[in-house]
C-alpha positions as CSV (number, residue, x, y, z in Angstrom):
1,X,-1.7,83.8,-16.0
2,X,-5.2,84.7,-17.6
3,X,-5.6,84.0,-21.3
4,X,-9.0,85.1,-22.8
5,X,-10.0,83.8,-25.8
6,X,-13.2,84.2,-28.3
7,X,-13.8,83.2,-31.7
8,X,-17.0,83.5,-34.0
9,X,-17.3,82.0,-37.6
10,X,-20.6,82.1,-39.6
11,X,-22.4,78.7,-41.2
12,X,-20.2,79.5,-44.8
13,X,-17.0,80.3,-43.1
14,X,-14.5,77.7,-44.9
15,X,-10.8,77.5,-43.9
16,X,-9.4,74.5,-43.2
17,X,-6.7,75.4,-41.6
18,X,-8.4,77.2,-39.1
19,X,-9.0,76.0,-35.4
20,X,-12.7,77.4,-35.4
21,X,-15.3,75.4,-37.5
22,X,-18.3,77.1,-39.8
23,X,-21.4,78.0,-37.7
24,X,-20.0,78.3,-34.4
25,X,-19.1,81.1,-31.6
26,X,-17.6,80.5,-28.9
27,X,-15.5,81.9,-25.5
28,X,-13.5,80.9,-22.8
29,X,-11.0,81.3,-20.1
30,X,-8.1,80.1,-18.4
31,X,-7.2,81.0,-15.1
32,X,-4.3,80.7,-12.8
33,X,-4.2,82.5,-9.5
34,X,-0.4,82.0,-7.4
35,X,-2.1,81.2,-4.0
36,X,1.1,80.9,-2.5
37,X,4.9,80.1,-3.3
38,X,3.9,75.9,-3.9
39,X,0.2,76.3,-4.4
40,X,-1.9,77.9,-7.4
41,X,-6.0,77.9,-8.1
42,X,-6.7,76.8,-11.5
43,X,-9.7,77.6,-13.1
44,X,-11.4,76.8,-16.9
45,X,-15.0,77.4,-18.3
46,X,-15.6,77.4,-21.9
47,X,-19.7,78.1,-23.8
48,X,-19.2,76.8,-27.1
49,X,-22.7,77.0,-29.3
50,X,-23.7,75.6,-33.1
51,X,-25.0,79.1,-34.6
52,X,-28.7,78.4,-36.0
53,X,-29.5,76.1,-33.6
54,X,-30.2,75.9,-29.6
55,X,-27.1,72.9,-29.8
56,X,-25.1,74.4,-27.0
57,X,-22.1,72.9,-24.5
58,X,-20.8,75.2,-21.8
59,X,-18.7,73.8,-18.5
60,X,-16.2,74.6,-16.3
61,X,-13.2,73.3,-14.1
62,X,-11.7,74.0,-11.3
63,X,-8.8,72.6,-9.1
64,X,-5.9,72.9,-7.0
65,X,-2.4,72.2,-7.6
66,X,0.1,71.9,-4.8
67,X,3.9,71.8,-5.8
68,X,6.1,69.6,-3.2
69,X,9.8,70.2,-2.2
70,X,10.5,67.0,-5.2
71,X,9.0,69.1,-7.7
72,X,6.0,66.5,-8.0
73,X,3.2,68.3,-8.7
74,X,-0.5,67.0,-7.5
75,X,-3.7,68.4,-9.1
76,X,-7.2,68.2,-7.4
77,X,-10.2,69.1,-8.6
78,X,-13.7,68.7,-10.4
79,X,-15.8,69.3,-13.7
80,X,-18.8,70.1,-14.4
81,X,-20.4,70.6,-17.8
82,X,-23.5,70.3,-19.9
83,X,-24.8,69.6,-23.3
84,X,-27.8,71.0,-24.9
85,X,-28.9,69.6,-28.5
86,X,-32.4,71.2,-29.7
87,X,-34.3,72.0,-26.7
88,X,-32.8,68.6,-24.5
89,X,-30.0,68.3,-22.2
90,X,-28.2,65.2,-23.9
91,X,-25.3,65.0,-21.7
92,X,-24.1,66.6,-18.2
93,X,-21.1,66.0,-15.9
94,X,-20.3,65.9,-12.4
95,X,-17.2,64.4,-11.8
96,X,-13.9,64.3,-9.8
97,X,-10.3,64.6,-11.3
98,X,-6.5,64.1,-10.4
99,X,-3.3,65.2,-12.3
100,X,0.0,64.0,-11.1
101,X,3.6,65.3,-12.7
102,X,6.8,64.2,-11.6
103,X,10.3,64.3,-12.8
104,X,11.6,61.1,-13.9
105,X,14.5,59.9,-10.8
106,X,17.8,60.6,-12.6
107,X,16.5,62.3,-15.6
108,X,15.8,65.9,-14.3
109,X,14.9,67.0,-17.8
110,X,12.2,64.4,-18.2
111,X,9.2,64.3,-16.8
112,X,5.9,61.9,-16.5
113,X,2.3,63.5,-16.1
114,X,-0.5,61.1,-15.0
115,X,-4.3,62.2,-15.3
116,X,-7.6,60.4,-14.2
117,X,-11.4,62.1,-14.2
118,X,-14.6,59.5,-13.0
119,X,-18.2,60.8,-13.4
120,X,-19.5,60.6,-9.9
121,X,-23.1,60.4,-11.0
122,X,-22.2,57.8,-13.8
123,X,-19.2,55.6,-12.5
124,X,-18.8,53.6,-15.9
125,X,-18.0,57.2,-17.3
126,X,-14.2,57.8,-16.9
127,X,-11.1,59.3,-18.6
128,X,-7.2,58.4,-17.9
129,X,-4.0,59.6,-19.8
130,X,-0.2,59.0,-19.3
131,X,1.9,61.3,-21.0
132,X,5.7,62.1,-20.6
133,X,8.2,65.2,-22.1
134,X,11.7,65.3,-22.3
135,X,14.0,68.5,-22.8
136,X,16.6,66.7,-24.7
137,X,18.6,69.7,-24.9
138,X,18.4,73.2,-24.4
139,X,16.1,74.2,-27.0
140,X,14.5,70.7,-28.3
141,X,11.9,68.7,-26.4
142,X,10.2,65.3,-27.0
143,X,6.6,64.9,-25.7
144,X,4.3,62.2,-26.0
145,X,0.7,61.3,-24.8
146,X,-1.9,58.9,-24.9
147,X,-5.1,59.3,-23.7
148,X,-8.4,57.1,-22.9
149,X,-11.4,58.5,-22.9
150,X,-15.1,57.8,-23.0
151,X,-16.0,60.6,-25.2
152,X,-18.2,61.3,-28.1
153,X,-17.1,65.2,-28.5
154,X,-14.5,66.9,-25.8
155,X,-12.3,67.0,-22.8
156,X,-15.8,68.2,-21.6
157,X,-18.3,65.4,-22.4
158,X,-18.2,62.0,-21.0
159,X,-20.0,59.4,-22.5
160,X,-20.1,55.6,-21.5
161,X,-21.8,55.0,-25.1
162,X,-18.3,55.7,-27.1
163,X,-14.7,54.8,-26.7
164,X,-12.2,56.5,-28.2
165,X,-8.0,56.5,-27.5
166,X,-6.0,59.4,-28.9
167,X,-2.4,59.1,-29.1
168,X,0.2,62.4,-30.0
169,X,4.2,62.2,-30.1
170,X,5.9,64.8,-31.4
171,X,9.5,66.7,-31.0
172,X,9.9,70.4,-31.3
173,X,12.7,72.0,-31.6
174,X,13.7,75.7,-31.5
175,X,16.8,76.1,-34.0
176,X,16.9,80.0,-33.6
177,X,15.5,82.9,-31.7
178,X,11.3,82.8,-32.5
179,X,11.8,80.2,-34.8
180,X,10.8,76.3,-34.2
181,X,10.6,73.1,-36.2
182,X,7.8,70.1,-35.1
183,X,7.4,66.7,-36.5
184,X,4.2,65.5,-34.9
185,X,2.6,62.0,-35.2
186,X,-1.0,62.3,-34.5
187,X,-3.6,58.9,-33.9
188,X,-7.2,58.5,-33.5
189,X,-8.8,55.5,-32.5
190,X,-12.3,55.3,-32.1
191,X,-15.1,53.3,-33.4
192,X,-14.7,54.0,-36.9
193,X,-11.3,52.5,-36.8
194,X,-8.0,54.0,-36.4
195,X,-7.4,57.6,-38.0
196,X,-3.1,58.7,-38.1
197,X,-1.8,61.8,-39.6
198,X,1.9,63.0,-39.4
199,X,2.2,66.6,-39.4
200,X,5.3,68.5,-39.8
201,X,6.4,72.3,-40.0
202,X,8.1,75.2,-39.0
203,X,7.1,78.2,-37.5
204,X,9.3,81.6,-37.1
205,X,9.6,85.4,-36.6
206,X,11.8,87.5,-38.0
207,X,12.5,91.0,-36.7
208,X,13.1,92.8,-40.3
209,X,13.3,96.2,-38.6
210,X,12.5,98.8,-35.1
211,X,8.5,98.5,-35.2
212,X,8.2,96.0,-38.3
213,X,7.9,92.1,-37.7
214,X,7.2,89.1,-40.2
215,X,5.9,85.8,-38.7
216,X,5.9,82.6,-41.1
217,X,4.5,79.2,-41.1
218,X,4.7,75.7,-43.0
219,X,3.4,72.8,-42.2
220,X,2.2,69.5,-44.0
221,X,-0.1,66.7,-42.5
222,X,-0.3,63.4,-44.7
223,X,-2.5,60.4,-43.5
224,X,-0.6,57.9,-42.6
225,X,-3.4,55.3,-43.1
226,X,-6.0,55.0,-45.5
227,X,-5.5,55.8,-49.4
228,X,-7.6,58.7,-50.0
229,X,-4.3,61.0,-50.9
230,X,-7.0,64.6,-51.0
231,X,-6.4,64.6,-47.0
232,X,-2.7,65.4,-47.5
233,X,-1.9,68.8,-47.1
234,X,0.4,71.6,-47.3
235,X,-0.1,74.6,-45.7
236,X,2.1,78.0,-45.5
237,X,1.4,81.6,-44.2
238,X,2.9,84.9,-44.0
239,X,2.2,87.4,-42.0
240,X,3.8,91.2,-41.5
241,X,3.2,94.1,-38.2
242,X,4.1,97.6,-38.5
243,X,4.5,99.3,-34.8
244,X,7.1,101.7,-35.5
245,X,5.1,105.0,-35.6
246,X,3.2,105.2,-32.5
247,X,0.0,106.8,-34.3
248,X,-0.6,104.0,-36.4
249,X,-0.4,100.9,-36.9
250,X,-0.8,98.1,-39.4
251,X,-0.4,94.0,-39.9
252,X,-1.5,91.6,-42.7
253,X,-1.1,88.1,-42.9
254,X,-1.7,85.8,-46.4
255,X,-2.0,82.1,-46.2
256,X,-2.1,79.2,-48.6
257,X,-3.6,75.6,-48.4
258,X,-3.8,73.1,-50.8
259,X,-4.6,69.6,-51.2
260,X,-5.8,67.0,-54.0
261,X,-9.4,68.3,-53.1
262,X,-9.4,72.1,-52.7
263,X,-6.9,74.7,-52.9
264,X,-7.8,77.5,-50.3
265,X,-6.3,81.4,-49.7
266,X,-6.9,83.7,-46.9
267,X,-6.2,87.1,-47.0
268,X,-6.4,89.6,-43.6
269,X,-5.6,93.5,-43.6
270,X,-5.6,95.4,-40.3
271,X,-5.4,99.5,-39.5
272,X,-5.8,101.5,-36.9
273,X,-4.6,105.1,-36.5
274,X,-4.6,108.0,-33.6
275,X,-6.4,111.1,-35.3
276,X,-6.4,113.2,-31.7
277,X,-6.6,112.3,-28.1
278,X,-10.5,111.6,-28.2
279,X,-10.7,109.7,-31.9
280,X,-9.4,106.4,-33.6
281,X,-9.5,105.2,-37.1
282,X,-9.9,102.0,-37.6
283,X,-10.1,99.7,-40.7
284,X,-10.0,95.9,-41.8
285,X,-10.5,93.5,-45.0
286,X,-10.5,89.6,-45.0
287,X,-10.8,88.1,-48.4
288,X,-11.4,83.6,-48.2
289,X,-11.3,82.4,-51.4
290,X,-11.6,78.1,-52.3
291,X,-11.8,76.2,-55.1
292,X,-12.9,73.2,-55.0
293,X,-11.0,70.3,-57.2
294,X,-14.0,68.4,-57.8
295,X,-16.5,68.8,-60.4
296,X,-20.0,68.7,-59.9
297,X,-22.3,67.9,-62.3
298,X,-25.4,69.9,-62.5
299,X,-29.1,69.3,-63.4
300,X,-28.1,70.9,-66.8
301,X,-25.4,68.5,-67.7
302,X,-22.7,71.3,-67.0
303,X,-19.3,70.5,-64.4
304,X,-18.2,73.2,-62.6
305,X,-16.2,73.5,-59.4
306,X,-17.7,74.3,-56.5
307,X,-15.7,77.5,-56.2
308,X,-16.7,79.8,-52.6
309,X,-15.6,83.5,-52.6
310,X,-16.1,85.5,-49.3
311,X,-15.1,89.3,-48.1
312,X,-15.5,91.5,-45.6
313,X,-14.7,95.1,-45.6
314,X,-15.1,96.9,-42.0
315,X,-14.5,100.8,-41.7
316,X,-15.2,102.4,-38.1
317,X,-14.1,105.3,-35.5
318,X,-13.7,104.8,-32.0
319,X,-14.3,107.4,-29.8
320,X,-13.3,107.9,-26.0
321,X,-13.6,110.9,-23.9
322,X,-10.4,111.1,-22.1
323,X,-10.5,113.9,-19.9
324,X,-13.8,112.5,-18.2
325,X,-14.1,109.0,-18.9
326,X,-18.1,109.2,-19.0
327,X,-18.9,108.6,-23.0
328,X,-17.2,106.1,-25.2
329,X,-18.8,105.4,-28.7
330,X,-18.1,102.7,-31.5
331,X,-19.0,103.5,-35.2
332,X,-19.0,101.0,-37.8
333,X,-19.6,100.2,-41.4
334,X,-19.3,96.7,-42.7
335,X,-19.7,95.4,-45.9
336,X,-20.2,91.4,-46.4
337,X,-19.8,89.6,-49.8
338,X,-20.5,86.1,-50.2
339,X,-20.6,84.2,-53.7
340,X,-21.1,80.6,-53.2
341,X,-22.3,80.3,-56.7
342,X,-19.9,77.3,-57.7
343,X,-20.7,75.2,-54.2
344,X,-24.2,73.5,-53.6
345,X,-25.7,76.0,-52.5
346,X,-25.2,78.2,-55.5
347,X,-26.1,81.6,-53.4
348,X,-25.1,85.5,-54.0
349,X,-24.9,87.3,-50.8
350,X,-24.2,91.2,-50.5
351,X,-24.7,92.9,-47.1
352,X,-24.3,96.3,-46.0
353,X,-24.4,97.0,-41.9
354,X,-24.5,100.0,-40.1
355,X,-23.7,99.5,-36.3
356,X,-23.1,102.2,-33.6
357,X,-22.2,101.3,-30.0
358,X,-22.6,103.8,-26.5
359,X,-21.1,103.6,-23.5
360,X,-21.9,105.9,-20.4
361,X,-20.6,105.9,-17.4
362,X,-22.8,108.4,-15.1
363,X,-20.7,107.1,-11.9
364,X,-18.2,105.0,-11.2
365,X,-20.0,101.8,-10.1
366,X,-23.1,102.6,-12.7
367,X,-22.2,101.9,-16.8
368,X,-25.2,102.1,-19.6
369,X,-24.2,100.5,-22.6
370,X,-26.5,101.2,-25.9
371,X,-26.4,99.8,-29.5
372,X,-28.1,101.3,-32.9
373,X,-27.6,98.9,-35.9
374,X,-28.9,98.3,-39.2
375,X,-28.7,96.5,-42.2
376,X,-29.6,95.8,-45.6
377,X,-29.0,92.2,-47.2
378,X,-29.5,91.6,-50.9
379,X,-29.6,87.9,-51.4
380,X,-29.7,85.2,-54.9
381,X,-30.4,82.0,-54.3
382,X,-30.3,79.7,-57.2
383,X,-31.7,82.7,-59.5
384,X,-34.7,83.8,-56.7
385,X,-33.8,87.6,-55.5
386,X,-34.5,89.1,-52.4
387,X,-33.7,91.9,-50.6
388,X,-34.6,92.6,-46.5
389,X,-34.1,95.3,-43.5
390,X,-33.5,94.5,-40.4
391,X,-32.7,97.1,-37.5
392,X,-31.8,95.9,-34.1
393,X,-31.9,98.3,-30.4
394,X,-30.5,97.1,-27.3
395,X,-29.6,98.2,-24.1
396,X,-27.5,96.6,-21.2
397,X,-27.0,98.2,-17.7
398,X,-24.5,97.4,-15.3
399,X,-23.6,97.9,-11.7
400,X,-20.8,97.1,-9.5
401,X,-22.0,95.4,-6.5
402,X,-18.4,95.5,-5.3
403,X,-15.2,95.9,-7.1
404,X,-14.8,92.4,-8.1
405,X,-18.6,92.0,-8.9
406,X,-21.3,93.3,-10.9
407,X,-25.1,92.6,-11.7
408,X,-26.4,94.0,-15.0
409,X,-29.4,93.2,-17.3
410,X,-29.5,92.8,-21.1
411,X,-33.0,94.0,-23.4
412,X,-32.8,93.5,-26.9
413,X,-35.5,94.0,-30.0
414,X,-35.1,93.5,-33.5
415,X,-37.4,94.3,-36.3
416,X,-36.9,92.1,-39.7
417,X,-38.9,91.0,-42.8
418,X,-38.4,94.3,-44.2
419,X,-39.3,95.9,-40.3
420,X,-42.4,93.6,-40.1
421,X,-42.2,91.5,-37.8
422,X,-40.4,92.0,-34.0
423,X,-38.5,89.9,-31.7
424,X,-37.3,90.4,-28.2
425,X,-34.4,89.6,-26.3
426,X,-34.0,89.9,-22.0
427,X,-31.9,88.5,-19.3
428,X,-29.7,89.0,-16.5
429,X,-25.7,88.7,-16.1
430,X,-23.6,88.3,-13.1
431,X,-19.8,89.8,-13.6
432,X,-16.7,88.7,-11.8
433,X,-13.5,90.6,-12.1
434,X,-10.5,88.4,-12.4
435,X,-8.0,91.0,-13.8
436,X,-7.5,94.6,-13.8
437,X,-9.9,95.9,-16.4
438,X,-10.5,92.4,-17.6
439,X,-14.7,91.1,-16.6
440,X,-16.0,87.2,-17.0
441,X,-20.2,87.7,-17.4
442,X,-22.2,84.6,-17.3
443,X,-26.1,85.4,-17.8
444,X,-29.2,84.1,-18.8
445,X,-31.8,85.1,-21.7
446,X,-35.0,84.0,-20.6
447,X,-35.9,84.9,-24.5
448,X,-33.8,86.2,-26.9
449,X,-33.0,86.1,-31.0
450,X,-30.4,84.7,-33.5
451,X,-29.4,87.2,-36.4
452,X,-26.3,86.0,-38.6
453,X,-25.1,89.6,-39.2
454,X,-26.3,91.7,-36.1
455,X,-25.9,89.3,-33.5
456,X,-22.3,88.8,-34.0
457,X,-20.5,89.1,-30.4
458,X,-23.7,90.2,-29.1
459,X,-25.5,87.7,-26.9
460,X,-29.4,88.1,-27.9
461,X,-29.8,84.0,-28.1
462,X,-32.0,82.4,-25.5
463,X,-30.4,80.5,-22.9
464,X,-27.5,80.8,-21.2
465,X,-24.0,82.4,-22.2
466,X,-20.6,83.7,-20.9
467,X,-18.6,86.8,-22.1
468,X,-15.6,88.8,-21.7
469,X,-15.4,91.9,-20.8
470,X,-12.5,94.3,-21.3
471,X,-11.8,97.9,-20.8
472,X,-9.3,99.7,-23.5
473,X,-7.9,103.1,-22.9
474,X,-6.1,105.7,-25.4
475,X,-2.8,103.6,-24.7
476,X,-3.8,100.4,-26.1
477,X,-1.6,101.1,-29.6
478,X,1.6,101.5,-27.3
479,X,0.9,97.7,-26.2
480,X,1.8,97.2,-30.0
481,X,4.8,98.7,-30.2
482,X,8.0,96.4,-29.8
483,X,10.3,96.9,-26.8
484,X,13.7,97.4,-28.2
485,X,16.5,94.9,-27.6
C-alpha cells in the first residue's frame, strides 16, 4: 500500500469544510512494504509549512509490525520530527513507540488496539491511547478511541508544556453498495476546557451510467457544549465523472456549507481530452465564494458583510513524445481572481500567469527538467493600485545513482518589482524510489524564495523540503475509465 498525498492552499483560501487550512502546503507519504506473510515495514514522513513564513514541521516514522498465529498484532518502532517557528527550532522528537491490536477472546469481530510513544531525550514527554472497534454486522462497525497526549499541535509534536485528551466514538454503517451513514461524537479536552461536536452524515456513489458516476455527501456537526449556535453546521456536496469516451474526460463537484455565521459555495470543473498520441488538452475552474453573516461596521458608518469571492481559471497542453520518450513539455495559462472587498482586508486581486514546464531525458539515468514562467498581478488595496512583473527560470537535474536512487540539484532565480530586483534559489535533493514510476525527494535549499503565485508546487523556499515525484504516460486517462461490472 503507498498513498501519496499533497495539498497547497494560499493565505485567502477559505473553505471550511476543507481538510487543508489558508496559507499552508504541504506532502506526505504512507508506506507499507509486505516483508513477509506475518511481517510488514511501515513507514510515514510528512513536511508541512505555514506559507509566508519560515514556520515549518517535517518528521517521519518508521516501524515494524509482526502479525502472530492469534491474530495479535505488535508494532515497533520510532519517531522523529522537528519544528521550526521563524528562524528557531522550537520543538524536536526522538522517541520510541509500541502499538498493540488484538481481537477481543470470544468476540472475533471486536477488537482492542493499545498505543504508547515516550520521548527518549525528554522522558516527561509521552503519548498513550486505547481504542477498540467492533464489526457488529456485516456492513456496520462501532469504533471508539481515546487518546492522551502531551501535545500542543500533532501526532508529531510532543510537548511536556500542554496536556490535551481527545476522545472519538462513532458507528458507520454501509446500508448499500458505495453508500455509508456515520454518527460520530467528537471531544476535545485541553486547557481551554472541554470542546464536543457530534457530527453526522452520509456519504454515497451512484453509478448513473457505463463511464458516468455521481458521488454525494451530507453531513452536520453541532456543538454539543457551549452556546454559540454559529459553530453548527450543515454541509452537502455533489459531485459528477464522465469516463465513458476514452478521449476525454470530465468531473465537477459543487458543495454547500452554511452556518449562523457564514454561508460558503465551492464550485470545481475538470477537462482533459486526447488531441493525438503526442498532445493533451487540459482545462479547470474553481470558483469559492463566502458570505459572511456578520456585519461589519466601517470607519464611514456603513455595515456590510464581509463577503470573499475567489476564482481560478487554468487552460494548458501537455505534451509527451511517445515514440522516444526524450521531451515532455507542460504549457499553462492561469488566470487568478480574488475580491476580498467585503472582508477586512478589503483587497481586489487579478493575476494573469504564464508557465511552461521541460523535461529531457538525454539517457536513461540522466533527466533535465526546465521552467519559464511569468506573471502579471494587478492589485487594489483599500483604493491604492498597483500593478507588478515577476518572471521566474529554474532548472533541476537529476541522476540515477541506481534504480532506486537518485541525486539531483535544484537553481532557481526570480526577478520581481516590475523585473528590478533578483532573488536566488539552490540546493540539493536525494530521491528514493518506492514504487514503480512513483519518487520520494527530500533536499535542501541552502537559499531559496517564496512567491504566492509562481512558487506553487515548486520548492524555491530555503530550508529543507520533501516531494513527490511521479511519472505519467499517454495511458493515464484509461486509469479513469470504470471497469465494467
Amino acid at each position: 500500500m503507498l498513498p501519496l498525498y499533497g495539498a497547497y492552499a494560499e493565505t485567502n483560501f477559505d473553505n471550511p469544510s476543507s481538510p487543508v487550512t489558508a496559507g499552508r502546503q504541504e506532502v506526505g507519504a504512507k508506506i507499507s512494504q509486505k516483508l513477509d506473510k506475518q511481517t510488514r515495514l511501515l513507514l510515514e514522513t510528512i513536511d508541512t509549512k505555514q506559507l509566508g513564513t519560515s514556520n515549518e514541521l517535517w518528521g517521519v516514522v518508521g516501524g515494524i509490525a509482526h502479525t502472530f498465529s492469534n491474530n495479535v498484532t505488535v508494532e515497533i518502532g520510532g519517531r522523529y520530527s522537528q519544528e521550526t517557528v521563524g528562524n528557531a527550532t522550537t520543538n524536536s522528537v526522538t522517541s520510541v513507540r509500541t502499538r498493540v491490536t488484538m481481537p477481543v477472546p470470544l468476540k472475533p469481530a471486536a477488537k482492542l488496539t493499545g498505543e504508547y510513544e515516550n520521548d527518549v531525550l525528554h522522558p516527561d514527554r509521552r503519548m498513550a491511547a486505547l481504542g477498540t472497534e467492533y464489526q457488529a454486522a456485516n456492513r456496520s462497525r462501532i469504533y471508539a478511541k481515546h487518546e492522551f497526549i502531551n501535545s500542543v499541535g500533532s501526532a508529531y509534536e510532543l510537548s511536556s508544556n500542554q496536556q490535551k485528551n481527545t476522545t472519538v466514538l462513532g458507528v458507520e454503517t454501509e446500508y448499500m453498495k458505495e453508500g455509508n451513514l456515520f454518527n460520530e461524537y467528537r471531544m476535545n479536552d485541553g486547557i481551554n476546557g472541554p470542546d464536543a461536536v457530534a457530527a453526522m452524515g452520509v456519504r454515497n456513489g451512484w453509478n448513473i451510467a457505463s463511464g458516468i458516476k455521481a458521488n454525494t455527501t451530507f453531513e452536520r456537526a453541532t456543538p454539543i457544549y457551549g452556546t454559540n449556535s454559529a459553530d453548527v453546521a450543515t454541509a452537502a456536496g455533489l459531485g459528477v465523472d464522465y469516463t465513458r469516451n476514452p478521449n476525454w474526460k470530465a468531473t465537477g463537484r459543487i458543495e454547500y456549507r452554511t452556518s449562523a455565521a457564514s454561508d460558503h459555495w465551492l464550485n470545481t470543473l475538470g477537462y482533459a481530452r486526447k488531441l493525438d498520441e503526442d498532445w493533451t488538452m487540459l482545462a479547470k475552474s474553481i470558483l469559492d465564494v463566502s458570505t459572511d453573516k456578520n456585519l461589519v461596521v466601517t470607519s464611514n458608518g456603513v455595515s456590510q458583510a464581509g463577503d470573499k469571492f475567489q476564482s481560478r481559471l487554468q487552460l494548458g497542453a501537455a505534451y509527451r513524445e511517445t515514440r522516444t520518450d526524450v521531451w515532455n513539455a507542460l504549457f499553462l495559462y492561469e488566470y487568478k481572481y480574488e475580491d476580498l472587498s467585503g472582508s477586512a482586508s478589503n483587497d481586489l486581486r487579478s493575476a494573469h500567469i504564464f508557465t511552461s514546464h521541460f523535461n529531457y531525458q538525454p539517457a536513461p539515468e540522466l533527466t533535465l527538467n526546465g521552467r519559464l514562467a511569468f506573471k502579471f498581478v494587478n492589485e487594489d488595496t483599500s483604493g491604492v493600485r498597483n500593478n507588478s512583473l515577476a518572471f521566474l527560470i529554474g532548472g533541476r537535474g537529476m541522476y540515477d545513482v541506481t534504480r532506486r536512487c537518485s541525486l539531483g540539484v535544484n537553481a532557481n532565480a526570480m526577478f520581481s518589482g516590475n523585473l528590478r530586483s533578483i532573488q536566488y534559489g539552490l540546493g540539493p535533493d536525494f530521491g528514493i524510489r518506492i514504487h514503480d514510476n512513483i519518487w520520494i525527494d527530500a533536499g535542501y535549499n541552502f537559499i531559496g524564495f517564496h512567491d504566492r503565485d509562481l512558487s506553487e508546487g515548486n520548492y524555491t523556499e530555503h530550508g529543507f523540503f520533501i516531494g513527490l515525484r511521479m511519472q505519467f504516460d499517454e495511458h493515464i486517462l484509461d486509469g479513469l475509465r470504470r471497469a465494467k461490472p
